[in-house]
N, C-alpha and C positions, 0 to 999 in steps of 0.2 A: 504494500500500500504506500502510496508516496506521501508523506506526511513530511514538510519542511521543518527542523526545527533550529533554529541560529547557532552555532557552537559557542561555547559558554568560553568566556577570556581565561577560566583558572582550568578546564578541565585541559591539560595538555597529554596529547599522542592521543594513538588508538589500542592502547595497550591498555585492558581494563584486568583494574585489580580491587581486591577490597581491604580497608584496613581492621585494623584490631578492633574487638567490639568493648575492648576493656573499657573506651571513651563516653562510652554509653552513660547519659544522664537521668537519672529516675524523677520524676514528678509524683505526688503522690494527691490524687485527687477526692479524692471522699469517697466514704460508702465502700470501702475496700477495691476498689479502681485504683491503677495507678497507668503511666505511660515513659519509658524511657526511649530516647532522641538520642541520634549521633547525628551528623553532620558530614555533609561527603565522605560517604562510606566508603562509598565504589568512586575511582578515579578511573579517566577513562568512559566516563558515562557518555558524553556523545555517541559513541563507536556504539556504547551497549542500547542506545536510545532508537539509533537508525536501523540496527540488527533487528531487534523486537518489530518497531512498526514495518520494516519491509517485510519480515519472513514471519511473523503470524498472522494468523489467516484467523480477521477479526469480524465480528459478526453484528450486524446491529438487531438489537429484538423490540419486542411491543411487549404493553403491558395493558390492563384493563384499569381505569381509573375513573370515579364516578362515573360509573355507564359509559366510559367512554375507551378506546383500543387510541393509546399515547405512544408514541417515540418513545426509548427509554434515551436518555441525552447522552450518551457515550456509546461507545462501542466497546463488547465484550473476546474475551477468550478465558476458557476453562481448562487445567490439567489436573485431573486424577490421578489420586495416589498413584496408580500403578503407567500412566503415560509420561513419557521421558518431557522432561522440561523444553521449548526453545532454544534454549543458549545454555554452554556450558556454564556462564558464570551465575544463571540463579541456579544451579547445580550443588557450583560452589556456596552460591550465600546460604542455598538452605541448611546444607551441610553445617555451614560456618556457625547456623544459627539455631538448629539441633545442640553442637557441642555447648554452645555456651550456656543453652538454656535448658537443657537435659536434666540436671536435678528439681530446679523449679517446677518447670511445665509438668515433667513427668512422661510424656511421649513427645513423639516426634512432631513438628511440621512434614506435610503428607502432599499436601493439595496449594496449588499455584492457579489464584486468578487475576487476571490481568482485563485493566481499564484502559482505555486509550480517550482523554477527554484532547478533543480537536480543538476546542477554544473556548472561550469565558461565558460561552454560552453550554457547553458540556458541563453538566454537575452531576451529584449522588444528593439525594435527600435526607434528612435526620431518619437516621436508623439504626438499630444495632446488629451484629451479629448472630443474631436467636435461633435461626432455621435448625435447629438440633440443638447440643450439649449446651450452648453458648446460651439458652435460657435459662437453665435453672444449674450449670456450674460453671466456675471459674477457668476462664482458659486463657490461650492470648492470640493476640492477629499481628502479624511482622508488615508492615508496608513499606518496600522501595519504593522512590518517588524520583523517576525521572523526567526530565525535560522542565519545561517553564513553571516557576514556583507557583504554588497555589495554597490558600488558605484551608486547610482543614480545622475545621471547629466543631468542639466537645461541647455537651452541656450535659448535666444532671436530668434523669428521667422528673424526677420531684421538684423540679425548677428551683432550688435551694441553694443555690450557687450559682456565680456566674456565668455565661457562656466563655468557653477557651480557645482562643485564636491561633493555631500554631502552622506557620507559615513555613510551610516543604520546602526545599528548593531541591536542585538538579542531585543526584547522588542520593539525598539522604533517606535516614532510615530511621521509623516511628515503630515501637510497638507495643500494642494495646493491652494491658494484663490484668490481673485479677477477676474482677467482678465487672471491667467495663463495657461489657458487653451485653450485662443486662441492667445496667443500674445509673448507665451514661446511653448516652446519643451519638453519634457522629456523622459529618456534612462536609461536601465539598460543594459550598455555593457558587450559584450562579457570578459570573462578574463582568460589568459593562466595560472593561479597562482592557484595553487590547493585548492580550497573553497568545504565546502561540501553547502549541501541542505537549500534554503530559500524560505519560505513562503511570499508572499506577502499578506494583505485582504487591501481590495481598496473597502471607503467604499463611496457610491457619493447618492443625492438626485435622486428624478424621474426624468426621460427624457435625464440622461447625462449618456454618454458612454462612 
């Protein structure tokens, strides 16, 4: 799919690698939710940006919404546990992000879905990750966030806390744990401000959607 995206001034060569996850910063948001953030994880994200939107084979779907059959505003792709990833390097990150987080989680990251929003008019709505285990136990969601930064933002199901604004950029890495996923929100809003094309890969164990 041809998807233009600008090459970033700090991501230099096409040589992608990822760094240590020791860098990882925890937030700790209420309700037994928390979220830790690194910051260009993977260098080399151009290369790994163009590779993804050319050679997955992305799909756009409909949804049923007040009686109505809607666009969904991105385009998708799905891999199952047992389907080989796109590119060896989320191979590597899954792996990378297995070891580190193997005692916590307690099982593996399994399943890689990938978002492609095309512009500021692409978004996800407030939602959590509930479709299975992610309603009634604690787990976590890893998202890579390639190409043009984009706001992702958090709020409390019980609106008792503020909404959380945490702005992705090219490379980096968010990942959602404890209870946030049934006890928080999360939204990649809409935005009028001319952004080009970002990748999302949303990487979660079995059974959570």
């Amino acid at each position: 799919m041809a998807v233009h995206l600008q090459g970033s001034l700090f991501d230099q060569g096409d040589e992608i690698a990822l760094g240590p996850l020791d860098g990882l910063r925890r937030t700790e948001l209420g309700h037994g939710a928390w979220t830790d953030v690194l910051a260009q994880w993977v260098t080399g994200a151009d290369a790994l940006f163009d590779a993804l939107a050319r050679d997955v084979e992305w799909r756009a779907e409909q949804r049923v919404m007040y009686e109505r059959v809607v666009e969904v505003p991105r385009l998708l792709s799905f891999f199952g546990a047992d389907d080989p990833l796109p590119h060896p390097s989320l191979e590597e990150a899954r792996t990378a992000l297995n070891a580190h987080y193997a005692a916590e989680l307690g099982e593996p990251f399994v399943t890689a879905g990938l978002c492609l929003y095309r512009d500021g008019r692409d978004s996800v709505a407030w939602h959590g990750d509930t479709i299975g285990r992610g309603s009634s136990e604690d787990t976590m969601v890893a998202i890579l966030s390639l190409g043009a930064p984009r706001q992702l933002a958090l709020r409390p199901r019980r609106r008792d806390a503020a909404t959380v604004h945490m702005p992705l950029g090219h490379g980096d890495l968010i990942v959602m744990g404890g209870s946030c996923q049934r006890t928080w929100e999360h939204a990649v809003p809409k935005t009028s401000r001319a952004v080009g094309p970002r990748i999302s890969v949303q990487f979660r164990p079995q059974g959570v959607r």
